[in-house]
C-alpha positions as CSV (number, residue, x, y, z in Angstrom):
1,X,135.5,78.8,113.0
2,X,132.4,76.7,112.7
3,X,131.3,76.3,108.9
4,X,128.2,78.0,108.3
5,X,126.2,79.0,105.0
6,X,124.0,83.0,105.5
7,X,122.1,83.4,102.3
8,X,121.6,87.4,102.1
9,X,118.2,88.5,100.4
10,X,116.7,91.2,99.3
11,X,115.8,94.5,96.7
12,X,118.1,96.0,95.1
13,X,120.3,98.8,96.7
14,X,118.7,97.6,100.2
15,X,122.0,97.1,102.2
16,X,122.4,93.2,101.1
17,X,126.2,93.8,100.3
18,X,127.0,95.9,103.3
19,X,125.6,92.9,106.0
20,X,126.7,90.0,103.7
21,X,130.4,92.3,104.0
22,X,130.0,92.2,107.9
23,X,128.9,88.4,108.3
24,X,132.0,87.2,106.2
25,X,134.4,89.7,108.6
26,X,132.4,88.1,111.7
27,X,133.2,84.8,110.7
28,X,137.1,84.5,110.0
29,X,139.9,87.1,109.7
30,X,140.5,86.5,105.8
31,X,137.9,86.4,103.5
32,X,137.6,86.1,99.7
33,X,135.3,87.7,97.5
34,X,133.6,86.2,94.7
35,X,132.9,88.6,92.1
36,X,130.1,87.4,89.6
37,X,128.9,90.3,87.8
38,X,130.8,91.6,83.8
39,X,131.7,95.6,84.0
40,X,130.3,96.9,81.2
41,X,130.2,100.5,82.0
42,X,131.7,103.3,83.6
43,X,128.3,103.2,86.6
44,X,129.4,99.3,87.0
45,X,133.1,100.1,87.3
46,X,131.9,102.9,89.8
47,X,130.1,100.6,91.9
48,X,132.7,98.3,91.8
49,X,135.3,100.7,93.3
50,X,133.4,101.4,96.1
51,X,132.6,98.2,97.0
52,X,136.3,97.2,97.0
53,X,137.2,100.5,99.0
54,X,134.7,99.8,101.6
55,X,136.0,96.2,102.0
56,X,139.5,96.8,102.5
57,X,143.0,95.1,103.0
58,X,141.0,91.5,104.5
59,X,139.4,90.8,101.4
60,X,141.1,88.7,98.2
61,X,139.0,89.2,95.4
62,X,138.2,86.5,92.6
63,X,136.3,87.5,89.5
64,X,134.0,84.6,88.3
65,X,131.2,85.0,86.4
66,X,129.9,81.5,85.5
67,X,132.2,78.8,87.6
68,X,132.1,79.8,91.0
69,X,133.8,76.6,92.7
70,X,136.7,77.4,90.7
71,X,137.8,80.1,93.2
72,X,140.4,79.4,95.3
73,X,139.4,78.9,98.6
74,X,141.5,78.3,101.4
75,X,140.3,76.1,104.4
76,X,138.3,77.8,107.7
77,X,138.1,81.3,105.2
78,X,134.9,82.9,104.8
79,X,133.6,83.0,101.4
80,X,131.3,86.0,100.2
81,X,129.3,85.4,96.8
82,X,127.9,88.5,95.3
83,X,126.1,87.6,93.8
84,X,123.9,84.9,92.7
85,X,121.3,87.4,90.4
86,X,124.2,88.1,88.5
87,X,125.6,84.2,88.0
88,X,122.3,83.2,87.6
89,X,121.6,85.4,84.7
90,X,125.5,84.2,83.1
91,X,124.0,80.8,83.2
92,X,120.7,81.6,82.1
93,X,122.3,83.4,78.9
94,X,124.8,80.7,78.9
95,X,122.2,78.2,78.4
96,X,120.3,80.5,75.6
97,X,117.5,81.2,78.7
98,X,117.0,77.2,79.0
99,X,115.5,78.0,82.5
100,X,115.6,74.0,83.3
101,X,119.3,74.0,82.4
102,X,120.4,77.1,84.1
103,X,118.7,75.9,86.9
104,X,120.6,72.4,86.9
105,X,124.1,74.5,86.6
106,X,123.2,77.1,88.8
107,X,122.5,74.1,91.5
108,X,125.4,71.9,90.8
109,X,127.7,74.5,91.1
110,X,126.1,76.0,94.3
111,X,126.8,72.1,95.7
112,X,130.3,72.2,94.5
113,X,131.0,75.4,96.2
114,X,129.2,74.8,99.8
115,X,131.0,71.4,99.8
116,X,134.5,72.8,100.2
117,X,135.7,73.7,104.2
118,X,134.4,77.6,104.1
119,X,131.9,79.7,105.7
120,X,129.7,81.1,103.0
121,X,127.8,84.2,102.8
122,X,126.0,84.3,99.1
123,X,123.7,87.3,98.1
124,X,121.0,87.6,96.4
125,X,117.9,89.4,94.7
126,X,114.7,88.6,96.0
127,X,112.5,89.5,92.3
128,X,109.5,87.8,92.4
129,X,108.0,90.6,94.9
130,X,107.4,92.8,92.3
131,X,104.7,92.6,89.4
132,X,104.5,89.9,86.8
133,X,106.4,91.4,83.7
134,X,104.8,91.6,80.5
135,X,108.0,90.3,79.2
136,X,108.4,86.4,78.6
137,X,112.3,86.5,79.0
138,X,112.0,88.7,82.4
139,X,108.7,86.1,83.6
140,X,111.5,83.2,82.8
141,X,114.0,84.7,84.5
142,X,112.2,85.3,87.6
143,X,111.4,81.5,87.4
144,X,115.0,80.8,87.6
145,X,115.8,82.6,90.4
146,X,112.8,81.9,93.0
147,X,113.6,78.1,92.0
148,X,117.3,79.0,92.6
149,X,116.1,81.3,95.6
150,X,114.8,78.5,97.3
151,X,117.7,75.7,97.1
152,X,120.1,78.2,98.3
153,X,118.1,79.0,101.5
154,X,117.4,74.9,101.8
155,X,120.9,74.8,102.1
156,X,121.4,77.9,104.3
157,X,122.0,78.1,108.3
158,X,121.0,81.3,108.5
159,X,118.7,84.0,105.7
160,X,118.5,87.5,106.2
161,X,115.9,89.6,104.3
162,X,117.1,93.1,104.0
163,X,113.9,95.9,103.7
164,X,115.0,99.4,103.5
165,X,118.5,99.0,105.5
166,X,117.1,96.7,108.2
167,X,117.8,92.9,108.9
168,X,115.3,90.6,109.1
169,X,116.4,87.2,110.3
170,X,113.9,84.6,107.9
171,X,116.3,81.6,109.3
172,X,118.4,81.3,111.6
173,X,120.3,78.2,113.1
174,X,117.6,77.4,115.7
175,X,114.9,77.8,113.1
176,X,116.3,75.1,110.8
177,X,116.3,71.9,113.3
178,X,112.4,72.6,113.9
């Protein structure tokens, strides 16, 4: 398997899990699950169970809200983050909504995690489409993760932008050595 990172993009409930779930399968025959988001409530728990249902006996699931790099990743696997909105805003709460520090851990451990001998497929909310909010917090927030946004697809081999079910390749292999 040759080590590649896809960064998987997009609004929410726009098929970014689904794709992100069939990239990780495409690229090796095991493949862990990195599981950044807290249940809270009965909807979360619900969305949870069908996630795991569709994914199926493949998949090894790790729950990690903060330290992702932690997770224990076996050599040639393929790695599936989902997701970064959700680690981002651990850190950015983490950090008491110190965007510049959030940022600095939200990078540091996106290096220590693409340095280990994986494919990685890492999903995320693409925010900043909308409106400005009226809210500071939400306006800092956004900040975070366009900055965060754009280091990750830096990094990436491949992005896909997801719009209403359908895959739009942003970056591909090719793309990146022009």
């Amino acid at each position: 398997m040759a080590r590649k990172v896809t960064m998987v993009t997009g609004g929410q409930r726009s098929g970014k899990s689904a794709v992100a779930e069939r990239v990780a399968m495409e690229a090796a025959e095991r493949c862990l699950y990195i599981a950044t988001a807290e249940v809270r409530d009965e909807e979360m728990a619900e969305r949870v169970r069908r996630h795991q249902a569709r994914r199926g006996p493949r998949w090894t699931t790790y729950e990690e809200t903060l330290w992702i790099a932690k997770a224990p990743i076996v050599p040639g696997q393929a790695v599936l983050v989902d997701c970064l909105t959700l680690f981002a805003t651990n850190h950015f709460f983490n950090c008491h909504e110190d965007v510049d520090k959030a940022l600095a851990e939200c990078k540091q451990e996106v290096d220590n995690l693409l340095a280990q001998d994986a494919s990685f497929v890492l999903v995320t909310n693409e925010i900043g489409m909308g409106g400005i909010s009226a809210n500071q917090m939400q306006r800092r927030f956004t900040d975070l993760m366009g900055w965060l946004n754009q280091y990750v697809a830096q990094r990436a081999d491949e992005v896909i932008l997801m719009v209403s079910g359908i895959e739009v390749k942003v970056k591909n292999e090719l793309m990146k050595n022009e």
